[in-house]
N, C-alpha and C positions, 0 to 999 in steps of 0.2 A: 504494500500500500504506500502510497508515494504522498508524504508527510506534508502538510503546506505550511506548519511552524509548529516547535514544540518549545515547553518553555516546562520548568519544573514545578511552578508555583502559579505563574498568572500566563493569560493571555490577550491581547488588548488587539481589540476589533478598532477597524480605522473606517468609516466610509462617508465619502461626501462631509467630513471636516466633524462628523460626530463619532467620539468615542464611548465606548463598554468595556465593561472589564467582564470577565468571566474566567474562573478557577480551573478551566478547563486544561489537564494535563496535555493532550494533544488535542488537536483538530485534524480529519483527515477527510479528501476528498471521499464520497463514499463511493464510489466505483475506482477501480484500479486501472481502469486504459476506458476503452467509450464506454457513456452514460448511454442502456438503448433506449433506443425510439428518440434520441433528439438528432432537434433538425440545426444545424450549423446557421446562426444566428447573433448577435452582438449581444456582450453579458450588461442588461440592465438591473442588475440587481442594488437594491438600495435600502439602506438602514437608517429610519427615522424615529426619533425618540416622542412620542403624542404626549395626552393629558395624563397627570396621574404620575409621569414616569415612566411608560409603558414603551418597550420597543419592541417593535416591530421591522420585519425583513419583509419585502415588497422584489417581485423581479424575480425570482428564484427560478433559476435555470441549472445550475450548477451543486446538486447535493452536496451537503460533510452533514460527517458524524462526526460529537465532540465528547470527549472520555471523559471521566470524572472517575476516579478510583478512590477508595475508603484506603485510611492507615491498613497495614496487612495486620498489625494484630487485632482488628478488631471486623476486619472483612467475613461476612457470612457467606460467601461463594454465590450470593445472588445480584443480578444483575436488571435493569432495567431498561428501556429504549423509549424515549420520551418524546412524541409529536406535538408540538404547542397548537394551539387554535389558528383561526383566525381567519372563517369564510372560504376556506382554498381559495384565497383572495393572498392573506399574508402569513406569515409565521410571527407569533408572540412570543418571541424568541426569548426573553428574560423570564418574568413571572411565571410562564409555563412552560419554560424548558429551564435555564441554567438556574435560577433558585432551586427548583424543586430535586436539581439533581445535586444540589448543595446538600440538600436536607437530606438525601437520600444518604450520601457517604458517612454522614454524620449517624448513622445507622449501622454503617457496616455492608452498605448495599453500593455496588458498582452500577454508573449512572451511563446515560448512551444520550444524549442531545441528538436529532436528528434534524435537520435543516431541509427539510423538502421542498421536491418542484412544483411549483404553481402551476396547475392545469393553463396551458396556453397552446395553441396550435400553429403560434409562430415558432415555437421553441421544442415544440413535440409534436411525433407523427400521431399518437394517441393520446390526447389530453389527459383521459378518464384513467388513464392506467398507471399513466407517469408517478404519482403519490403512491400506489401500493407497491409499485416496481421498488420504490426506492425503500419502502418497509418493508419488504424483504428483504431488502439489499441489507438494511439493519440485522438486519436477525441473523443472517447468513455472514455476515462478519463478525457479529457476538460471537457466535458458537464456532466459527471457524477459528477466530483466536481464546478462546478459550483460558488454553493454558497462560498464554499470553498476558493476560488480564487478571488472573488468579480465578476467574468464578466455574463454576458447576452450569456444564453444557444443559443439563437439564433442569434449568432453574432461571431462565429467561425469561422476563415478560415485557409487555408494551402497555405503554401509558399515552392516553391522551386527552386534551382537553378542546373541547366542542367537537370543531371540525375533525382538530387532529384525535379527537375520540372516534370520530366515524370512521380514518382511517387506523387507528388502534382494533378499531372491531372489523376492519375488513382482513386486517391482516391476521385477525383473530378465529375468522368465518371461512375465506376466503381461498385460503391457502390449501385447502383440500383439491382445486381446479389444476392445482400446479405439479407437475410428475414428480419435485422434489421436497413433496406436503409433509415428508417427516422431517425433515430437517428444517422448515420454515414456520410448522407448527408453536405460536411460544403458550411456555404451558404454564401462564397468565396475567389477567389483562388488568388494568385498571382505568376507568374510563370514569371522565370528571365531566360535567354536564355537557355529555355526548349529544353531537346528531346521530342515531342509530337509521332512521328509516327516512326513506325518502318517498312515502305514501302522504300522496298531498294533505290528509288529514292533521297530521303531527310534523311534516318534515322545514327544515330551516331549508328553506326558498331559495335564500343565497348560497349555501352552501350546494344545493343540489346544481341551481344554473352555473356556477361556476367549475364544478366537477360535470356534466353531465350534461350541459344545454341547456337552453329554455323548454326544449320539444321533445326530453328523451323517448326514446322505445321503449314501451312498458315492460319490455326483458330485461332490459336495462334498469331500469325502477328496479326490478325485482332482485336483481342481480346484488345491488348494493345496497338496499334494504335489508339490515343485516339479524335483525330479527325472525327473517324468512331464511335465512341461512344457517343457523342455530342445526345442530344434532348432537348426541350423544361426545361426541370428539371434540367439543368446541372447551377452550380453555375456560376455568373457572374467573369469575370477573365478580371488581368490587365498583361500585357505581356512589357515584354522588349527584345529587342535583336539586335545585330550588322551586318549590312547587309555583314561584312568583317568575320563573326565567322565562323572558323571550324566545327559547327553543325549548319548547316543551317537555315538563319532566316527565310524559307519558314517552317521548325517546326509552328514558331508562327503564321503565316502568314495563314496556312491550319486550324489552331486551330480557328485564332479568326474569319474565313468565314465562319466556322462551326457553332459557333455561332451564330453569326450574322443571319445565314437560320435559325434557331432556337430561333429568336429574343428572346437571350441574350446578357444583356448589356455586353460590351467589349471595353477593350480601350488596344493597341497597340505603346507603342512607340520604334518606329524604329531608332538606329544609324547607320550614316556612315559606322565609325568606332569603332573600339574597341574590335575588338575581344574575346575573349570566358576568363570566370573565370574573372573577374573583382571585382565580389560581389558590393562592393555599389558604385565602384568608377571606373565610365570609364575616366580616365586620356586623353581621346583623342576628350573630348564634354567637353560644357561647361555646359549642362544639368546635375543637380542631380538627376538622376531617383527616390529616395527615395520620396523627394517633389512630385514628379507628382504621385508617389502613393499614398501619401497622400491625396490630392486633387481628385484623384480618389475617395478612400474610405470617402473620406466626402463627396461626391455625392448620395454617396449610405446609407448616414448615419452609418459608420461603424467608423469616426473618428469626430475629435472636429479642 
């Protein structure tokens, strides 16, 4: 894998005269020679800091995965692969990716940032695909470096938030269509006020026309509707979401009944309040979701 800068303590993002910092051990392009299905195109990729604090990656043509590894003595062999939100429009790259993969090492848990491609058809020959190509491309690098990284091949999961929830659960659903479904399998998810279904009834609108069109083919609907993709082999998943969010918490709600018919384990917690993007901190509960996921994945032996 052909390294784009390693630093042993910090890494400092430079773009259009704004800087971030992020802990990140390495940064690596996440393909190692061509990214498929793109199309040879000028890199407009752009990082802007909004309200709040909040940065966002806009442009995204060119995946990396960024490492975050725990002290070794206190490493539990599990690892995570983290998709920020943000409309398959942008990546929320801080609050929902490089914090949370902060929080994670402080655990003992080895963190995976994923920086994925924005569905665009100037820059890819299949818009719809380019996002799950590259979450596997995650998994399929966890588990191929392995040793590498100190964790336990069989102890990977994927985390996302909204959007990057919906691809957390395609890559969680989905990966049965592909000949190398046991190796891309992660065996579990975690998904923070996911789009699950793209049934006009419940589904975030923007997220689906930006993945999918305005006019998809209902195979397609169905396809990435991931609630309709659920079986017996589907990894166990811990779900959060706000019964007051903008993208409906019947998302989670259809997800984890799916489940459940499929007796996989699932745990669901629901708030009042708090509406959508939060990342680790609903300011309107006195619950820390992060804790209860904790406590989830030590259930399941995946934490200490």
């Amino acid at each position: 894998c052909i390294m784009i800068r390693s630093l042993k303590l910090l890494f400092m993002v430079t773009t259009f005269g704004i800087s971030v910092t992020t802990n990140a051990q390495t940064i690596f392009p996440l393909y190692e020679k061509e990214i498929p299905g793109s199309k040879p195109a000028p890199d407009k990729e752009k990082t802007d800091t909004i309200a709040n604090g909040i940065v966002i990656v806009s442009g995204i043509s060119i995946p990396t995965i960024a490492v975050y590894l725990p002290d070794k003595k206190t490493a539990t062999g599990t690892a995570v692969i983290i998709f920020p939100g943000g409309g398959y429009r942008v990546n929320a790259i801080k609050h929902e990716g490089w914090d949370v993969a902060k929080y994670f090492t402080e655990k003992g848990i080895a963190a995976f940032v994923v920086k994925y491609r924005i569905p665009d058809s100037a820059t890819m020959e299949s818009p719809e695909t380019g996002p799950l190509q590259d979450a596997q491309q995650a998994v399929l690098h966890v588990r191929n470096n392995a040793a590498r990284y100190g964790i336990n091949p069989s102890k990977v999961g994927v985390m996302g938030f909204s959007a990057g929830g919906h691809l957390a659960a395609n890559a969680s659903t989905l990966y049965r269509y592909n000949e190398n479904a046991a190796a891309l399998r992660p065996d579990f998810s975690i998904l923070i006020y996911p789009v699950i279904s793209f049934s006009d009834s419940i589904t975030h609108s923007g997220s689906k026309n930006n993945l999918l069109g305005k006019n998809p083919a209902p195979e397609k609907v169905n396809r990435y509707s991931n609630e309709l993709q659920v079986d017996s082999k589907t990894p166990p998943a811990f779900l959060v979401h706000a019964k007051d969010d903008g993208v409906s918490y019947m998302n989670s709600v259809v997800y984890e009944e799916a489940l459940k018919k499929n007796n996989v384990p699932v745990k669901l917690l629901l708030y009042d309040k708090g509406g959508h993007g939060y990342g680790m901190y609903n300011k309107q509960s006195d619950i820390f979701w992060p804790d209860e996921m904790i406590k989830w994945m030590k259930s399941l032996g995946y934490a200490q």
